[in-house]
C-alpha positions in Angstrom: 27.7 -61.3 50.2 23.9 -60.2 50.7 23.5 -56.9 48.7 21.8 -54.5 50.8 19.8 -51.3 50.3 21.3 -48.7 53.3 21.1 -51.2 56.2 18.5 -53.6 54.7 19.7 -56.9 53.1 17.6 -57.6 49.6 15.5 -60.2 48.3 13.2 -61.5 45.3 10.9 -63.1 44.2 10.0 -64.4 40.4 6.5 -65.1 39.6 4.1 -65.8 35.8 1.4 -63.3 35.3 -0.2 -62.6 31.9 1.9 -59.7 30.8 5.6 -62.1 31.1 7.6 -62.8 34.4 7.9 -60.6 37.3 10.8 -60.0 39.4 10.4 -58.4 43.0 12.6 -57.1 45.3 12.7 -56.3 48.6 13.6 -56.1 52.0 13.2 -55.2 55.8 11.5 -51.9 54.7 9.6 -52.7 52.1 9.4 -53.3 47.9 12.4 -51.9 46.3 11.5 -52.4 42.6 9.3 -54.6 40.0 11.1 -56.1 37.4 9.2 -57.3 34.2 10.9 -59.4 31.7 9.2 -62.0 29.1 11.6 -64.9 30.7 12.7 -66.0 34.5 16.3 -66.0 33.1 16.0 -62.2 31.8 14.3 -61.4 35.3 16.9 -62.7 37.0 19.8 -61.3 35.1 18.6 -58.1 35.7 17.8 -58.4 39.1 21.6 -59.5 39.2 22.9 -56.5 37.2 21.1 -54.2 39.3 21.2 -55.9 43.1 24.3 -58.4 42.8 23.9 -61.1 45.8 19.7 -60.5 46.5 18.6 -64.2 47.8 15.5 -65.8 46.0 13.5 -65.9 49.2 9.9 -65.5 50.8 10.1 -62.5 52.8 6.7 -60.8 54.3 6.9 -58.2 51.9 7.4 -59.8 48.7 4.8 -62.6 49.6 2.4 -59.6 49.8 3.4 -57.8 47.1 3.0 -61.2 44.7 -0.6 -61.6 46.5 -1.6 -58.1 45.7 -0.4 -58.4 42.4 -1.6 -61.7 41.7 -5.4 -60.7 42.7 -4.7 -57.5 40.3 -4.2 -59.6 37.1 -7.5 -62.0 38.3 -9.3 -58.7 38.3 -9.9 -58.5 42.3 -7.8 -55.8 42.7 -7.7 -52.3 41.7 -5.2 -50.7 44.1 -2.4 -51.6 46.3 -1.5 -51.4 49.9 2.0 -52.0 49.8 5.3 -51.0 51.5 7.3 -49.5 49.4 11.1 -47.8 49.7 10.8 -44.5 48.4 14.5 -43.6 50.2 16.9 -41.4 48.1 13.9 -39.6 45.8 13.8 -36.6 45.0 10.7 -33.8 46.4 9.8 -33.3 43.0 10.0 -37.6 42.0 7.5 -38.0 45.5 5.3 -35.3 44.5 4.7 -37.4 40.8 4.3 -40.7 42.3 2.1 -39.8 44.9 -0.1 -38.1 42.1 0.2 -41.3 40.0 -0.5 -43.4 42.6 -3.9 -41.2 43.3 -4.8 -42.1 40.2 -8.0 -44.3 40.2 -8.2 -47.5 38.3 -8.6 -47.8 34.0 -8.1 -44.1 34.3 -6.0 -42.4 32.2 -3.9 -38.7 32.5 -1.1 -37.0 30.6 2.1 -36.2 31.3 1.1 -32.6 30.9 -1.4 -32.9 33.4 0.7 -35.2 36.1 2.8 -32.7 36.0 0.4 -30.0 36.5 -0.9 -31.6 39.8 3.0 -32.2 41.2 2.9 -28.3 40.9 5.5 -28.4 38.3 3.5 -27.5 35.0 6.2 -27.0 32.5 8.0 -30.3 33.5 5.9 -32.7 31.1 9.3 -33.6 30.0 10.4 -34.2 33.2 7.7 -36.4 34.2 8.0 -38.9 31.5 11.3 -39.6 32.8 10.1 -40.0 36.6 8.0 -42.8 34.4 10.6 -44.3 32.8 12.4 -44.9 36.2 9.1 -45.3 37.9 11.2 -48.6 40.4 7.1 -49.7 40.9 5.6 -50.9 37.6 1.5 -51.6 37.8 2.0 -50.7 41.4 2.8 -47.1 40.7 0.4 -47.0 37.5 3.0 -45.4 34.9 1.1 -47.2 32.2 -1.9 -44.8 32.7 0.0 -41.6 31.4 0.1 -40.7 27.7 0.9 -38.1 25.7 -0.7 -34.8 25.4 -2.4 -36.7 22.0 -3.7 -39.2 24.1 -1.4 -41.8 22.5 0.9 -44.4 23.9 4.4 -43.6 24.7 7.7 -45.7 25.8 7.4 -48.0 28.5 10.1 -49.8 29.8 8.4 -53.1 31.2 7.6 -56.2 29.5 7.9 -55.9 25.9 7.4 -51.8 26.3 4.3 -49.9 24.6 2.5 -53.4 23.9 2.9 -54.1 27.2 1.7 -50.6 28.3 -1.4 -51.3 25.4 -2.1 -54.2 27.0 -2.7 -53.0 31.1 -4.5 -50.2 30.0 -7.2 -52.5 27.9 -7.4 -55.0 30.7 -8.2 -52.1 32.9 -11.0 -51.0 30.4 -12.1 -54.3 30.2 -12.2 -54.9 34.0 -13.6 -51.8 34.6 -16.4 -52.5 32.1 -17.4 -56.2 33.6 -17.5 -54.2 36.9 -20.0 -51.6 36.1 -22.0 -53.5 33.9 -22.1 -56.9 36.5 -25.6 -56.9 38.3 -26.1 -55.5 42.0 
């Protein structure tokens, strides 16, 4: 049996970038979630705990969402035009991601403040765990939020905080080479 998502019958995907394997899934209406994992076998297990049945296949959306990501980690690409299946979230869960998603590249904010601009500004708490279940890692950029100290909290992707350490320094770095490189 194909698992599906409402009426939409999932995919993935499983692809090598610099920060371990990523998983996506998908369908008919667009990215469902990014799985990061340091192993294909760990990417897949999870994709099979959490969407029993999806087919490894090439489907429009994932194909795009690889691209996009792919270009990201060669540094072409600082933000991402991607469908994405936002169904069953919360007003409060939009409100965050759309903020987070606002957020321009190698830029950093605080839970405090994401919060703040989703009109919510005692719900710091909150929003770190709209991060934690952020279904759109890199994509949704819930590696740019820290703590009110400006230090590094959990992150669930990857190997967690070093993961989240290293985005946020390839960022800088990319953002650096940008402004520094010659008109």
């Amino acid at each position: 049996m194909h698992p599906r998502r409402g009426s939409q019958e999932l995919s993935y995907r499983v692809f090598s970038t610099p920060i371990g394997r990523l998983g996506l899934v998908g369908g008919d209406l667009g990215l469902v979630e990014v799985v990061i994992r340091a192993t294909d076998a760990e990417v897949r297990a999870e994709i099979g705990k959490r969407f029993p049945g999806a087919r490894e296949q090439a489907i429009p959306c994932l194909v795009r969402a690889q691209g996009q990501l792919e270009e990201y980690f060669a540094g072409r690409r600082t933000r991402f035009d991607l469908p994405l299946d936002r169904r069953g979230w919360s007003d409060f869960r939009r409100q965050v991601l759309q903020h987070l998603q606002e957020l321009p590249f190698a830029t950093v904010t605080t839970y405090k403040e994401l919060a703040r601009r989703a009109g919510s500004p005692g719900a710091a708490r909150a929003v770190g765990s709209v991060m934690a279940s952020n279904p759109f890692a890199i994509i949704l950029p819930c590696h740019r939020v820290l703590g009110s100290d400006g230090q590094l909290r959990g992150y669930s992707g990857g190997e967690g905080p070093a993961t989240k350490a290293w985005l946020l320094e390839f960022e800088r770095c990319r953002r650096a080479e940008t402004e520094n490189a010659p008109q």
